[in-house]
N, C-alpha and C positions, 0 to 999 in steps of 0.2 A: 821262762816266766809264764806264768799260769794266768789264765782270767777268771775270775770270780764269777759263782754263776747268776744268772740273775733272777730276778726276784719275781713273787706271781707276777706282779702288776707289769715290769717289764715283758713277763712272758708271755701275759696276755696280749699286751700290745704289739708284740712281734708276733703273736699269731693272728694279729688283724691286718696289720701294716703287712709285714713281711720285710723291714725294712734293713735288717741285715743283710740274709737273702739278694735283695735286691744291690747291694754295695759290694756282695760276694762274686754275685752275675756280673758288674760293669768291670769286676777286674781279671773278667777271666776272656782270653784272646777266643776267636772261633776255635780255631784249631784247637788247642788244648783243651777247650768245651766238648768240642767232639769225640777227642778221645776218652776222654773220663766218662762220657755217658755210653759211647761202648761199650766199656770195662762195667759199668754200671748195669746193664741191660745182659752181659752175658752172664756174671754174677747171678741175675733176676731167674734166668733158663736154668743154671745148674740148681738152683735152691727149689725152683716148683718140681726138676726131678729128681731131686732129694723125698723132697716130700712125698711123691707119688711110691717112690719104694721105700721107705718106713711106712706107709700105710699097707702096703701089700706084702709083709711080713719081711723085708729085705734091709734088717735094719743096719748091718755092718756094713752094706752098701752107698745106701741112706745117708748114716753119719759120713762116710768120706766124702760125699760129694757136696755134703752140705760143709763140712769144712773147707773144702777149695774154694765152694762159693763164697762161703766171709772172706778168705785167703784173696780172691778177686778184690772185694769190697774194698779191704784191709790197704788197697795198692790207693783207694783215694786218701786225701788228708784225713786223718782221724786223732790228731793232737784233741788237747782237752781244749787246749784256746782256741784250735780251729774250730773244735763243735760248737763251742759257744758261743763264735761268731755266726755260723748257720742256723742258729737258735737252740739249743742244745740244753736240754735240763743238766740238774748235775747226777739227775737220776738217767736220762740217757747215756751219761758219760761213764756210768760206773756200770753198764748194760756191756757198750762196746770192750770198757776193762775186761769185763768177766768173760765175756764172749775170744777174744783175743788171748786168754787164758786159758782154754780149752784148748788150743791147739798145742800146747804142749803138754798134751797126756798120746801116749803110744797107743794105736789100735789092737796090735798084737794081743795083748793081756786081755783086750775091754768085750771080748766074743762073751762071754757070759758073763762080765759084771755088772750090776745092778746100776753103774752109777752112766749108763752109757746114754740111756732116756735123759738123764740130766745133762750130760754135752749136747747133747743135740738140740736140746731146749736152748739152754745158753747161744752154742751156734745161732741156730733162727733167729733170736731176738735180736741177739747184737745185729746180724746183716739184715733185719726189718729197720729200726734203728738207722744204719747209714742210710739205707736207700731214700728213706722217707726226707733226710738230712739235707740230702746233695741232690736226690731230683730237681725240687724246684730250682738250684741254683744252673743244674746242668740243662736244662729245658730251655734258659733264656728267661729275659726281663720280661717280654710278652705275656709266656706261661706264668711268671710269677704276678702279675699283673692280673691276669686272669684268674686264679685263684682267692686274691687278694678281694677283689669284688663278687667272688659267690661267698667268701664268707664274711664277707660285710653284709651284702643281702639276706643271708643268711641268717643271719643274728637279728636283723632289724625286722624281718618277717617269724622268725620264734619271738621277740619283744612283742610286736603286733598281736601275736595267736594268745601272748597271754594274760596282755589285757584285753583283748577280748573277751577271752574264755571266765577272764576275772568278773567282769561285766555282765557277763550272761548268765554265769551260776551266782552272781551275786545271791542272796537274799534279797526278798521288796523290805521295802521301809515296813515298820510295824505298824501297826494301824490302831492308834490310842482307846480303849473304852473306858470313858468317864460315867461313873454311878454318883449316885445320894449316900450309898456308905455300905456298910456290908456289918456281918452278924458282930459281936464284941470279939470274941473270941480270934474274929479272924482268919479263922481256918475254912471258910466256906466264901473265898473274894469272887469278885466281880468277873475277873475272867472264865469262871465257871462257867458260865452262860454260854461262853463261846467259842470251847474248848472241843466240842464236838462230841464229849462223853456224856451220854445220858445217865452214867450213874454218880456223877457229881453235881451240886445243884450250888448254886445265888441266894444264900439267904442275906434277906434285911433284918434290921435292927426290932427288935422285938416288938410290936403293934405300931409299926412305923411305916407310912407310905415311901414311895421313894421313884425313881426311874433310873433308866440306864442307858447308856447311849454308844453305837459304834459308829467311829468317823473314820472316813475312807482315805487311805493317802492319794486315790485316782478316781474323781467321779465315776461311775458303773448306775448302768440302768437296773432297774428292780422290775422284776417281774411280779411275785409275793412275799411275804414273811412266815415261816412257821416256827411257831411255841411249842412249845414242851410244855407243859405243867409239871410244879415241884410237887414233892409230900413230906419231904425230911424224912427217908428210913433212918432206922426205923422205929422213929414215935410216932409219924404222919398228923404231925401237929402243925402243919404251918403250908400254905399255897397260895396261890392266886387268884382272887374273885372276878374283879374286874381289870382290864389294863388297855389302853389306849397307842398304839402303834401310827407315828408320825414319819415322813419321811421330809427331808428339807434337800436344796437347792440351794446353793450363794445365797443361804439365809433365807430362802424362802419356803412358807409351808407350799408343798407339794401333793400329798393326799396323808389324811389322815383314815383309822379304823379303827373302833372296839371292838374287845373281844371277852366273851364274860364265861367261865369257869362255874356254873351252880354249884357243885360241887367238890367236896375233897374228893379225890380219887385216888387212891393207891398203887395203881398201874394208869397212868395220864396214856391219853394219845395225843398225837401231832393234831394241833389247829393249824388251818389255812387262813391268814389273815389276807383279806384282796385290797393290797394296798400296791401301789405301782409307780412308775416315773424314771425318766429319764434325768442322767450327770446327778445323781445323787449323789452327796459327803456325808447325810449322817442319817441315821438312822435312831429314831428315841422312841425309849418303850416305858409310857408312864402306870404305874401300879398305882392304879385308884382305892382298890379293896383287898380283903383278903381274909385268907379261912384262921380263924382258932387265934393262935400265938405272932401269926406274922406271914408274910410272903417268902414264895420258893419259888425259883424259876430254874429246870433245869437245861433247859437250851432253847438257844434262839437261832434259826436258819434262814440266812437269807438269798433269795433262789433271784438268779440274773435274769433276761432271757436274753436271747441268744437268735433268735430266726425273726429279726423284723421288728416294727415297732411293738409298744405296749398292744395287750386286746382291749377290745371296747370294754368300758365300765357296764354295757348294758346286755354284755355277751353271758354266757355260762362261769362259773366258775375258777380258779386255774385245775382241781383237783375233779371237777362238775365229770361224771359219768366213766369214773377210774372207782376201782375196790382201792382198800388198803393196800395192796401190792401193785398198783398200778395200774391193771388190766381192764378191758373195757367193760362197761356194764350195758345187758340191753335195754334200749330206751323205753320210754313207759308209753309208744305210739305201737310201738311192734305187740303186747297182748290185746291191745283191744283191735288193733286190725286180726290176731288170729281167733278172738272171740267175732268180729264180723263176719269172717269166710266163715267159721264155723254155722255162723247162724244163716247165712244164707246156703249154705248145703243143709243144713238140718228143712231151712222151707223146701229148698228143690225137693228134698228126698221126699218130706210129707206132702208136695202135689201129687208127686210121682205115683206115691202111696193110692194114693184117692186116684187118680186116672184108671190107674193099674186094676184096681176096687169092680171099676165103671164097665169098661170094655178090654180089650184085650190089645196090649199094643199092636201097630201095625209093624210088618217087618219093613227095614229099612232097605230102599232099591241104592243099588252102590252105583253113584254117577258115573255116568257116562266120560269118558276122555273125551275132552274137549281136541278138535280137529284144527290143524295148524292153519288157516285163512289161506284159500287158492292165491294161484299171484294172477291181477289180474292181466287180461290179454289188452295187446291196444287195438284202436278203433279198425276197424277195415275201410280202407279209405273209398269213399261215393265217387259211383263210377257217373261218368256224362250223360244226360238225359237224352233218349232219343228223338233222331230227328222227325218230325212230324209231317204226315205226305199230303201234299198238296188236297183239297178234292177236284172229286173230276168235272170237268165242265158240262154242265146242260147242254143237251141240243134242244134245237128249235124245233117246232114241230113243222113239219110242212102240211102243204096245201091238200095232200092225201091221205096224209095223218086226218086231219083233220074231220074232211070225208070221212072218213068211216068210222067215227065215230069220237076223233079227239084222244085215244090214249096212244103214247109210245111204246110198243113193247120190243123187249129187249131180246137180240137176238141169243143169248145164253139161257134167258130165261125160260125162253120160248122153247128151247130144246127141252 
């Protein structure tokens, strides 16, 4: 009796559960586990050196050993209703037929016929086929257990990646631009403006004022606005004279600015309108005037910034001391400081002139090298005052002294 094979969704689920598998494990003894995955594992050794000699030109070799190895295989259950108890397509079933089929073709004859690469194909598949079959059941309920939760995780972590990834390359929401109306014809709408092509333009309704408005699906801070001016090639009958550039806030005005167009121009360039503010949603641009036939607007750009708050409204410019391409221009302090040195070397030069006239310079004496400061010495320490000698005492004159006339003389002196 045969068993039907089963169906995607059952096979899906057995390749989530593994829950045949798992009722094929609880009825197999150790012992007889043991030995089928022996058989199992020596099968595995003869089939990779199968492989290795049909790669290395040995393929009569090759194929016989790859047939003992199915021939191993072949020793586990490979009934159709055992495979599809172990989970088994019915496309695996008809792998192990064909495979099992091959062993009864002779080697003898098969040295040079063509059809030898195709047994050996068959071979390999069919015993890929069991092994993949009866491992998990020969491994034990653990193994199959284990498996069983890396590809559950598995799944639920590629589910995760893909809506994420779904999330992340999304598109943003579209971000609405409402106008006053656009040319009859139609062919010239409102999204021109903001399409990013300078060669397509916004015309209005033929001597009809109008505005136009971009609303943000995520407030964004504005830095400036820049216009384009239309001309309609090529009649260049229609642009913009004057226009008023508003930005709002939860409904509030936030800074308004005109911008006035004298004239048509045929080749327009980009205005700077210095209009600014932060958590902007919309953006509206009112057309007060305009040239000949009606207004053209071919683009309107609106520049974020990006490094810090707004700049002061009482600063420079946003575009103030850039050319057309960006680059820096020199400021207008830099000529007249070089027309100052200039004129004060022109007086140096002309005293110089008149000294020179006068007398004759002096040559200049080249200074001296200044001498590095002695270090200085310390004090010599004061020695003790000497002692001071007594003087010497008087004698009295005597009464012979006296006689002869009162003076003492000294008998040193006397010598």
């Amino acid at each position: 009796m045969t068993s039907a094979a089963p169906s995607f969704g059952a096979a899906l689920r057995e390749a989530l559960t593994r829950s045949r598998a798992l009722r094929s494990a609880h009825r197999l003894d150790f012992a007889e586990r043991r030995l089928r995955l022996r058989a199992l594992r020596l099968s595995e050794q003869r089939a990779s050196a199968a492989q290795r000699l049909w790669n290395t030109g040995h393929a009569q070799e090759g194929l016989r050993l790859q047939r003992d190895a199915l021939r191993v295989a072949l020793s586990l259950p490979h009934a159709p209703a055992e495979l599809h108890a172990l989970g088994a397509t019915q496309r695996d079933v008809r792998r192990v037929q064909r495979g099992e089929a091959s062993l009864t073709h002779d080697l003898a004859p098969l040295e040079t016929s063509p059809d030898m690469r195709r047994l050996f194909a068959d071979a390999r598949v069919a015993h890929a086929v069991l092994v993949r079959l009866h491992e998990p059941v020969l491994l034990g309920v653990w193994a199959i257990r284990r498996r069983q939760n890396l590809r559950v995780a598995t799944v639920v972590l590629g589910v995760f990646a893909l809506v994420a990834a779904a999330l992340y390359l999304r598109p943003p929401p579209p971000e609405p631009i409402v106008s006053s109306g656009s040319f009859a014809s139609g062919t010239y709408p409102d999204t021109y403006a903001f399409d990013g092509n300078a060669q397509t333009e916004w015309l209005l309704p033929d001597r009809a004022r109008g505005h136009i408005e971009r609303r943000f699906s995520q407030p964004r801070n504005v830095r400036h606005v820049r216009l384009l001016n239309g001309h309609n090639p090529p009649h260049n009958d229609r642009a913009v004279r004057t226009a008023r550039v508003t930005l709002y806030a939860d409904g509030q005005l936030v800074d308004s600015e005109e911008v006035n167009f004298p004239v048509l121009d045929r080749d327009p360039e980009w205005r700077t309108v210095r209009v600014e503010g932060e958590n902007i949603d919309r953006v509206r641009i009112d057309i007060n005037s305009f040239h000949r036939f009606g207004a053209a607007l071919a683009e309107v750009e609106i520049c974020p910034f990006r490094n810090g708050p707004p700049r002061d409204r009482d600063g420079p410019p946003p575009d103030a001391g850039r050319d057309s391409n960006g680059n820096m221009l020199p400021s207008e302090d830099e000529p007249a400081a070089q027309d100052a040195a200039g004129g004060q070397n022109n007086d140096n030069t002309a005293s110089d002139d008149s000294t020179a006239s006068d007398e004759a310079p002096r040559p200049t004496t080249t200074p001296r090298p200044t001498t590095a400061p002695r270090p200085t010495t310390a004090p010599r320490p004061t020695t003790a005052p000497r002692p001071t000698t007594a003087p010497r005492p008087t004698t009295t004159p005597s009464d012979d002294d006296t006689a002869s006339g009162g003076h003492v003389v000294d008998a040193a002196n006397a010598d």
